[in-house]
C-alpha positions in Angstrom: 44.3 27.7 185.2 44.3 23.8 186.2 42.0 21.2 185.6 41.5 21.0 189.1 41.1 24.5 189.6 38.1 24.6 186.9 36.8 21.3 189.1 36.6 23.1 192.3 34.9 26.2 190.5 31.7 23.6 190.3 32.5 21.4 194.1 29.2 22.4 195.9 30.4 19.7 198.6 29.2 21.1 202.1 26.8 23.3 200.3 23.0 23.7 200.8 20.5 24.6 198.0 16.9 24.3 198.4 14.8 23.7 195.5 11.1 24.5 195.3 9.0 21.9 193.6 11.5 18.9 193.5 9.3 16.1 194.1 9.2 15.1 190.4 10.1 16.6 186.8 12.6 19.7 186.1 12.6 20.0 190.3 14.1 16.4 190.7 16.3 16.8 187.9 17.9 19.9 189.3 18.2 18.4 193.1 20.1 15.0 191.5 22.4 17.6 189.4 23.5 19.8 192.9 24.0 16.3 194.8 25.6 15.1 191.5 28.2 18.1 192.4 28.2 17.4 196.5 25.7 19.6 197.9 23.3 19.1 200.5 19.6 19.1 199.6 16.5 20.7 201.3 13.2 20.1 198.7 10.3 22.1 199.2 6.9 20.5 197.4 2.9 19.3 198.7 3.8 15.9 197.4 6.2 13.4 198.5 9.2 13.4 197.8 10.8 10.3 198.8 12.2 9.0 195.9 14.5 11.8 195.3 15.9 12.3 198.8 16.7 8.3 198.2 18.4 9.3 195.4 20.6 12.0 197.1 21.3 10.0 200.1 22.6 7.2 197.7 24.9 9.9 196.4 26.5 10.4 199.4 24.9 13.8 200.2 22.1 14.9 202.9 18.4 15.5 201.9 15.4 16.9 203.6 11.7 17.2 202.3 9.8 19.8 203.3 5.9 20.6 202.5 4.4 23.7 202.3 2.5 26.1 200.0 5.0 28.2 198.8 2.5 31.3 197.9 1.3 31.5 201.5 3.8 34.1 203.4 3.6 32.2 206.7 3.8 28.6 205.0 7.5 30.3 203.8 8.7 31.6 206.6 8.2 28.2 208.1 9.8 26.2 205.4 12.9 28.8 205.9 13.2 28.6 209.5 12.9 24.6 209.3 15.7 24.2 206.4 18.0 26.6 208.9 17.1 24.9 211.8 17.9 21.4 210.7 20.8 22.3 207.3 21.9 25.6 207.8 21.2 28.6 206.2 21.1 27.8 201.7 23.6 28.8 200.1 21.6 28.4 197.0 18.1 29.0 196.2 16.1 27.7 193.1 12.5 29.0 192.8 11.3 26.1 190.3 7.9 25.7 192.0 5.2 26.2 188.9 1.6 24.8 187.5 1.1 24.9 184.0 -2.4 25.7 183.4 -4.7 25.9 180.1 -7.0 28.6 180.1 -9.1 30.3 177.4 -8.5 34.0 177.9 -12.7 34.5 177.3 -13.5 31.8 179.6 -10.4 32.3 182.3 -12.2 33.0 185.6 -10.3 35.5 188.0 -9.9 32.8 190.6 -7.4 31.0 187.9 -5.5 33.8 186.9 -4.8 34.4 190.7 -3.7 30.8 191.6 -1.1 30.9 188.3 -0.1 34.3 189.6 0.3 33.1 193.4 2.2 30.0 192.5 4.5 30.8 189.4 5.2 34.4 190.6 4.2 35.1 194.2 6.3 32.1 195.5 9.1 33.8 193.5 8.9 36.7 195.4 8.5 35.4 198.9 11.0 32.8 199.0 13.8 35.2 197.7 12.5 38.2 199.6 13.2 35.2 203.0 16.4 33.3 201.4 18.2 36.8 201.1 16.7 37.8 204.5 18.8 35.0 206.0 21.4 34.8 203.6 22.6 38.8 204.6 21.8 37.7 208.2 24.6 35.0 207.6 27.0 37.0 206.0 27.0 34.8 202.8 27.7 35.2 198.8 24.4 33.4 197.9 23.0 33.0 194.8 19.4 32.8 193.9 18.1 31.4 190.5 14.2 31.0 189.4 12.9 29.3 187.1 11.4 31.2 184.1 10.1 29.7 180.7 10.4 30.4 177.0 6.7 31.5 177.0 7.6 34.7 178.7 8.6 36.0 175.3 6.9 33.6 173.3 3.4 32.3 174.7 1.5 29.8 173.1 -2.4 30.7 173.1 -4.5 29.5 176.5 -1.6 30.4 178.8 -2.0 34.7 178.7 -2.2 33.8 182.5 1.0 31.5 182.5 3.1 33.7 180.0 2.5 37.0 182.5 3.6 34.9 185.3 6.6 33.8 183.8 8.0 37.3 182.2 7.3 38.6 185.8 9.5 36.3 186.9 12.4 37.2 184.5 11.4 41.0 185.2 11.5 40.1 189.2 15.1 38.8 188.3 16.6 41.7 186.8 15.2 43.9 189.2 16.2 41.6 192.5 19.8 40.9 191.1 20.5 45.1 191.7 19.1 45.4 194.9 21.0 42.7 196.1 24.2 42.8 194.4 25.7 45.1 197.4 25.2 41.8 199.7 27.1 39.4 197.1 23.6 37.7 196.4 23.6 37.1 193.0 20.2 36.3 191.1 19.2 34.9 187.6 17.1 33.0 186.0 16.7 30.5 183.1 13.8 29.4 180.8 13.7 26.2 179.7 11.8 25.0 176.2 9.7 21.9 176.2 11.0 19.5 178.6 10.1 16.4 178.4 8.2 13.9 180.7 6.1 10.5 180.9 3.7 10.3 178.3 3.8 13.4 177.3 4.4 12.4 173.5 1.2 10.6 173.3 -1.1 13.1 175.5 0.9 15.9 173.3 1.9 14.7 170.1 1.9 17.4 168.3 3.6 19.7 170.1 6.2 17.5 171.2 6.4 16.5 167.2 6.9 20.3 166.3 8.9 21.4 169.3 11.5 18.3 167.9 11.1 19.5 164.2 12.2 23.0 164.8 15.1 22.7 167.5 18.6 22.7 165.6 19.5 19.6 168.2 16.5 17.6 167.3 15.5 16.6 170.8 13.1 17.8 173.6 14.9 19.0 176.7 15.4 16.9 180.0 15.1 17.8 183.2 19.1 16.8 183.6 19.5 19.7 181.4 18.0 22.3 183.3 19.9 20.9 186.6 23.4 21.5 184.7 22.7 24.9 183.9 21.1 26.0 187.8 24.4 24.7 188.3 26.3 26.2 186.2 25.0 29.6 187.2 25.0 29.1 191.3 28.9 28.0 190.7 31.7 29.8 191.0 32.0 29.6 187.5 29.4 32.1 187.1 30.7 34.1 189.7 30.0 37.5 187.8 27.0 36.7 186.3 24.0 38.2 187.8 20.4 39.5 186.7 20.7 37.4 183.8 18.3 35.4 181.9 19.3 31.6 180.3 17.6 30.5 177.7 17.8 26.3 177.5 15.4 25.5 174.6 17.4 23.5 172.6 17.9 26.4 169.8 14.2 26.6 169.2 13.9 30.2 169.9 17.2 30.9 168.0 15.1 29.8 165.0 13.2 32.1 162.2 9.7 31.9 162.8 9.0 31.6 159.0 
């Protein structure tokens, strides 16, 4: 196989992928990597969003923003129809849309287990259950990848309500990648480790100290790095990969725990 073959296996020009949650952080960074590779851009968040479509545009590529609350059913059906109506039906989907909550499990009140639940694994379902909907509808080999975390197998204490949400998700995955393999819609997921952002050594400097100590590549992960591998997977490349589960930690989870 040619170098140029290999190239076209990751060429995403005329493309659309929408991206949940890709006003800032790993969102952002997985939009720049898909515009990076040619594609077209629809980003789904409540805040603005501006920067990044600037960013895509500068590329050469098309961008949209659109807002809505992803956990609402009607909210998604509207983002859907919209991204159709003015890109064209997304070839990709990433589900990255997530808060990342600390809560006591003692002191949790039901109303914050439900938000968690709504946002990191409600959305999840929705917007796949209407991406495949239109997807079938227009006959395409789609591929559908959500955004899980390394606290689905390994939660850290305070996030009981975070670390369900998330091993749903992977669960959701696995399950969503049969039942719509018969329609070439392939579906995975990958879970990041601690990825890092502004200021989060000094508000966390402990955990970003001992998340550093024990990966075998000595760095926190970027949100670059968690765009290359969304990519990786809604390529050709990955082409018979599906209902599988990524893990981009960094090594830290390859790592005895004592």
């Amino acid at each position: 196989m040619s170098v140029d073959t290999y190239q076209q296996l990751s060429d995403f020009r005329g493309k659309i992928v929408l991206v949940t949650g890709a006003g800032s952080g790993i969102g952002a960074g997985i939009a720049r990597r898909f515009a990076g590779v040619g594609a077209n851009v629809a980003i789904c968040d409540l805040q603005s969003a501006s920067a990044v479509c600037e960013d895509i545009v500068s590329m050469g590529c098309k961008a949209i923003f659109v807002s809505a609350d992803i956990s609402d059913v009607q909210q998604v059906a509207t983002l859907f129809d919209t991204v159709c109506e003015r890109f064209g039906v997304p070839d990709v989907l990433v589900n990255n849309a997530g808060i990342y909550p600390n809560a006591e499990l003692l002191k949790m009140s039901p109303a914050e287990w439900d938000q968690t639940i709504n946002i990191d694994l409600k959305s999840v379902f929705l917007c796949t259950q209407a991406a495949a909907r239109k997807m079938i509808e227009a006959g395409k080999n789609g591929s559908i990848i959500n955004i899980g975390s390394i606290d689905a197998t390994n939660p850290l204490a305070a996030h009981s309500h975070y670390a369900a949400a998330k091993a749903g998700v992977i669960a959701f995955t696995k399950a969503a990648a049969q039942e719509l393999g018969q329609y070439k819609i392939r579906v995975n997921s990958v879970s990041p480790g601690l990825i890092n952002r502004p200021g989060l050594s000094e508000a966390w400097a402990d955990g970003y100290n001992r998340f550093i100590g024990r990966s075998p590549i000595g760095r926190l992960g970027e949100p670059e790095d968690i765009g290359d591998a969304c990519v990786f997977l809604a390529s050709d490349a990955a082409r018979w990969i599906t209902g599988s589960n990524l893990i981009v930690d960094g090594g830290v989870q390859a790592c005895p725990l004592f």
